[in-house]
N, C-alpha and C positions, 0 to 999 in steps of 0.2 A: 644615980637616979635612973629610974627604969623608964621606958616608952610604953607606952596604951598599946597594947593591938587593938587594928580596927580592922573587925570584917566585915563588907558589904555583900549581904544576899537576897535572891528573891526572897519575898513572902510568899507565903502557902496561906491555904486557907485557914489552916489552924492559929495562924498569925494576925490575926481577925481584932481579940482581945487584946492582945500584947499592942497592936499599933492603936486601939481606941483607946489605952489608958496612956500611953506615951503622946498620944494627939491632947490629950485632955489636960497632963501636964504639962507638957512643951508651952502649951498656948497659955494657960493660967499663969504660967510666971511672968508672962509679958506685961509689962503696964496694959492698963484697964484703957478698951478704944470704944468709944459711942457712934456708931452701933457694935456692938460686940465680935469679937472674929467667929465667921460662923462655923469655927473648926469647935467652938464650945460647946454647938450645939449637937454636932454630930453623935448618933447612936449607933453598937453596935451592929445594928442593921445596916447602917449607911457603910460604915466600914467593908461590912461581908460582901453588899454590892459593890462596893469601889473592885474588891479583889476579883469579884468575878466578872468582870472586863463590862465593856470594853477597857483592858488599859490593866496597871498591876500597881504589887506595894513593893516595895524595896526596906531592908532591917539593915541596920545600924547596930555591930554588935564591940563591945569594948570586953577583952578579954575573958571572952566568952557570955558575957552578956548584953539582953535588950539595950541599948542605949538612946537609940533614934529609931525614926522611921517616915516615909513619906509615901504620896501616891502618885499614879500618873494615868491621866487619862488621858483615851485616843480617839480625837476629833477629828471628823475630816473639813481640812479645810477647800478653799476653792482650787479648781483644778481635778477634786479627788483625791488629792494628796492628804496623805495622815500629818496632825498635827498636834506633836504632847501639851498637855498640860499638865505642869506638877504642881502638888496641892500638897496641904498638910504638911509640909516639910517640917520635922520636930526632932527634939532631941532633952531629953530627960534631967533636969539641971544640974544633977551631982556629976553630968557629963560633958557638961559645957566645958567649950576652953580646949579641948581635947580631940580638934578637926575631925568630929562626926559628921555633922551635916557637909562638911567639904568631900569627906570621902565619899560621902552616900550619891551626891550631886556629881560629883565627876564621873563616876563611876553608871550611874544612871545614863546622862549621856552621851557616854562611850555605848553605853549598850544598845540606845535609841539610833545612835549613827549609823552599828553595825545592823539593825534590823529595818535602815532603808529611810528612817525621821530624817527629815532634814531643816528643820523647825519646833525649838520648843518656846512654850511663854510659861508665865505663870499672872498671877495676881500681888501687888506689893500693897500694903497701906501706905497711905501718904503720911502716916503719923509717926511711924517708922522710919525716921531717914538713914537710919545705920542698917535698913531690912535693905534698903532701896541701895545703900551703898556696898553692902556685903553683895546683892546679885550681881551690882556693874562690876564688881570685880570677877565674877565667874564669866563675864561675856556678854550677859542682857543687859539689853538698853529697853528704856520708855518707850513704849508704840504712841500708846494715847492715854489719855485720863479718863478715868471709869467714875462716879462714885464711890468718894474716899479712898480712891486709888489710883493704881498706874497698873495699865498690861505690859508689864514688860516681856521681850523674846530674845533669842538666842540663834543664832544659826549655826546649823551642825553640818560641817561639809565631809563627804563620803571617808570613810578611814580607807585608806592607801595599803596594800599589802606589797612587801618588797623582799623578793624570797633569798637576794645574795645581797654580801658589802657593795658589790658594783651598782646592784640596783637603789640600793639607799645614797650610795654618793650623788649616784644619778638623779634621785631625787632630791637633795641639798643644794645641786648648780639648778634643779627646775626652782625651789625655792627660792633662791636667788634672786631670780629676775623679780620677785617682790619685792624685797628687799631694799632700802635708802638708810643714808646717815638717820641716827636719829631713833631705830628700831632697837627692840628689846624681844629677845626669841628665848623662853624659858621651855628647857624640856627632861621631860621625866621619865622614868623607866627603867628597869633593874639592872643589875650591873649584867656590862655585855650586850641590853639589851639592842645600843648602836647606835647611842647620842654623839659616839666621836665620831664614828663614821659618817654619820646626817653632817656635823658642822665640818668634815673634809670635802664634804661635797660643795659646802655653802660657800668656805672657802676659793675652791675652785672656780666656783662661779660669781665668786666676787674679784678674782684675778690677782689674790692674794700670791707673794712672792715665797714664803715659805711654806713648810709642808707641816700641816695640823697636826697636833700631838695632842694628848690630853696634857691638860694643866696641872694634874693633881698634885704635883709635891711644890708648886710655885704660885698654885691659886688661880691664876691669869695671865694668859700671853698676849700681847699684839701684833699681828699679821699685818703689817700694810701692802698697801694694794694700790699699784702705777694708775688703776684706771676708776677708782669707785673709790666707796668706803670701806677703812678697815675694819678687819674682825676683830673687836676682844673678845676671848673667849677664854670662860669662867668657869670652874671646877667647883662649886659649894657643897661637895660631898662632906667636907671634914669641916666644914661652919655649922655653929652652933645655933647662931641668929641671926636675923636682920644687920644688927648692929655690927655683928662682923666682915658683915656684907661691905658697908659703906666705910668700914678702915682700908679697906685696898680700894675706894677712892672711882670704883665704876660710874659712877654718876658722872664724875669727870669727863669722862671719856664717849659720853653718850650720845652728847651732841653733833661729833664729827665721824663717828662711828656705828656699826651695826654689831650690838651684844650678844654672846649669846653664851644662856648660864645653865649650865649643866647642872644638876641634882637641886635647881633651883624654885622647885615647886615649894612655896610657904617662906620664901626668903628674899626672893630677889622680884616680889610684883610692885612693890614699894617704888624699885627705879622708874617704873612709866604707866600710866593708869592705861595708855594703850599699848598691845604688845601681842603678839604672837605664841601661844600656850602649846608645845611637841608634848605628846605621852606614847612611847614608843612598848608595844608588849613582843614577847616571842611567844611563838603558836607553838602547837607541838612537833609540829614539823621543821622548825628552828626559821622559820619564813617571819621577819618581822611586820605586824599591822601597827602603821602610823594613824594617829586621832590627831591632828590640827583643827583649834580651839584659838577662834577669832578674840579678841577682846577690846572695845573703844570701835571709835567711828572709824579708825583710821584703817580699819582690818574689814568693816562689815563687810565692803561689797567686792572685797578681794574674790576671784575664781580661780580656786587653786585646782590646777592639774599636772599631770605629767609633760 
């Protein structure tokens, strides 16, 4: 069985059409809401404005094709601070099923973070409670009740640049001190990119008595630790699903302990509705930038620094 490539790009402006007929389908498949979503109403025109700002489009491409697409506009909220809103988030239905709109979202704001957002919301229908449950897993929670809706928002805390392994362990013992039995820390990012090195550091600063290895030909190790919680720590590089997830039995251990699952993005959010989301890239200067991606109440009003 082969995997979809998904690639996520800006829109240009010639991307105008392409995102008004993807807006137009996306939204038509969805059960019929009174009053209508007003993405149905939307015209080409409205589309060409969205793209010429304030604010942009983002494409959703599946092996080499249109698939998705969304917008985002930029508000300022109080303070003077810019504030996104994304709108339209759609994706084409012979495409469903196929982590389009996941890619196109996380990816958006990773990009919002790096250009200084420190807050997105959007719009949810209350009629939709699987729309309203699909966001809370991305991070957004309910601000307030709108007609026939919910604002929901998202807090985007600064991505971290960490130019050696010292500097990243260094950042895994500052993570730490977050850190309590009970947490779940999922993190993503290409091979090398330095997810063992982040959980040697996490380790360390959880006062863990052996020395962090990756997991991968054992699945999962546990570290115990004389003065805190221990580490499990989980390799889901070579799991297929969820389901494999929960035969080596992580749930178990969650309660008394602090998770954390490598290559675990699309597989291991199931253990804890709140949890801590790592997306770790290398720049081309080989300097890793870390995205930490709060989710659940239990993460909002954390202040992550160094």
């Amino acid at each position: 069985m082969t995997t979809a490539q998904i690639v996520v790009r800006l829109a240009c402006p010639d991307d105008a059409s392409a995102i008004h007929d993807v807006t137009l389908q996306a939204f038509a498949a969805r059960q019929p809401l009174d009053p209508p979503a007003e993405a149905l109403s939307d015209t080409l025109d409205d589309v060409a404005g969205a793209l010429a700002g304030p604010g942009f489009g983002v494409i959703g491409q599946v092996d080499g094709q249109i698939a998705g697409s969304l917008l985002v506009r930029l508000d300022e909220a109080a303070g003077g601070q810019n504030i996104a809103t994304l709108r339209r988030v759609g994706v084409l239905p012979k495409y469903r099923h196929l982590g389009v709109a996941d890619a196109m979202v996380r990816s958006t704001l990773r990009g919002l973070a790096d250009s200084g957002i420190r807050r997105a919301r959007l719009l949810a229908r209350m009629e939709l409670p699987q729309i309203v449950a699909w966001w809370r897993a991305r991070g957004f929670m309910i601000d307030h009740d709108v007609p026939h809706g919910f604002i929901m928002s998202a807090n985007l805390p600064a991505p971290i640049d960490e130019p050696t392994p010292d500097d990243m362990r260094a950042l895994g013992r500052s993570l730490s001190r977050h850190l309590r039995a009970g947490d779940l820390v999922i993190a993503s990012g290409d091979l090398g990119a330095g997810k063992t090195v982040l959980a040697q550091g996490i380790g360390q600063g959880l006062g863990v008595a052996e020395a962090v290895i990756s997991p991968t030909f054992v699945l999962s190790r546990v570290h115990r630790s004389a003065s805190g919680p221990s580490l499990v720590h989980v390799d889901a590089y070579r799991l297929a699903s969820a389901a494999e997830l929960e035969d080596i039995d992580v749930d178990a251990a969650l309660a008394e302990s602090v998770v954390y699952v490598e290559w675990g993005a699309g597989l291991a959010e199931g253990l804890n509705d709140e949890r801590l989301e790592i997306h770790i890239e290398r720049l081309a200067d080989e300097t890793r930038r870390v995205y930490l991606m709060p989710v659940g109440r239990r993460w909002r009003e954390e202040a992550f620094d160094e």
